[in-house]
N, C-alpha and C positions, 0 to 999 in steps of 0.2 A: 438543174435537170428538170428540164420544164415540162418533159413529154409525158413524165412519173407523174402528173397531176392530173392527167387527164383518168376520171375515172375505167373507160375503156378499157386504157392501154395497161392500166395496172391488172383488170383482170384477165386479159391477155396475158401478163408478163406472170400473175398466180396461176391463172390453169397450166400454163407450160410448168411452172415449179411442182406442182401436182404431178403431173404426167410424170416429172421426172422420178419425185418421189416411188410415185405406184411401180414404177419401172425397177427402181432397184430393190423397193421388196419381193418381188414377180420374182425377179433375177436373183437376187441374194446366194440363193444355193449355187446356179451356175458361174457368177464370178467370184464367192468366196474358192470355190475349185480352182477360179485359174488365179488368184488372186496366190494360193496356197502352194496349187504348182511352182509360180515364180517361186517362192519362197524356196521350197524343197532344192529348186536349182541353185540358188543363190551359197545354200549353206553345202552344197555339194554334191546332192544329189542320193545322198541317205540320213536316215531318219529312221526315230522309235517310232512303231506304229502307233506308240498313244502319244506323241509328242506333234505327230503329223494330224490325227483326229483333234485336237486341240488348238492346234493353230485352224485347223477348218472351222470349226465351232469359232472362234474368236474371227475369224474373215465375215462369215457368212452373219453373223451379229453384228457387226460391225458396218457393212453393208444396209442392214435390216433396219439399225439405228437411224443411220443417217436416212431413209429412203425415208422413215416416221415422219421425224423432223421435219423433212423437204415436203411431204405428203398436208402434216399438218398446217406448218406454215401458207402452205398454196392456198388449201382448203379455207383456213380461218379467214384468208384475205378475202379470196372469194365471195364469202358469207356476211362477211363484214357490212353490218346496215350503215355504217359511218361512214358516208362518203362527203369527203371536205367538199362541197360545193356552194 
């Protein structure tokens, strides 16, 4: 993968992992909703109301997690004074 070396194009390919990250903490709340929705369909279409709040809380963290991750890793590349050249 030769194209990965070029210092550019890496920070091109981190700021898009960034963007993506920032996007799904932004969004967290609204796709742990639909994320939770599906779920709700899946198992039938009822549900304890604390079993449904729960699985939201676990969506919408879930979500938040990975958005960290994807935010930090973008970010760290970014910044990263260590460029192989």
């Amino acid at each position: 993968m030769n194209f990965l070396k070029d210092p550019n194009k890496m920070r091109f390919i981190s700021l898009i992992v960034a963007v993506i990250g920032l996007f799904l903490i932004l969004n967290s709340p609204r796709l742990g909703s639909i994320s939770t929705s599906s779920w709700l369909r899946s198992v039938g279409g009822s549900e304890d109301s604390q079993k449904y709040l729960q699985m939201l809380e676990g969506y919408i963290d879930s979500y938040r997690v990975i958005g960290s991750i994807f935010l930090f890793t973008g970010l760290f590349s970014i910044l990263n004074k260590n460029d192989n050249k």
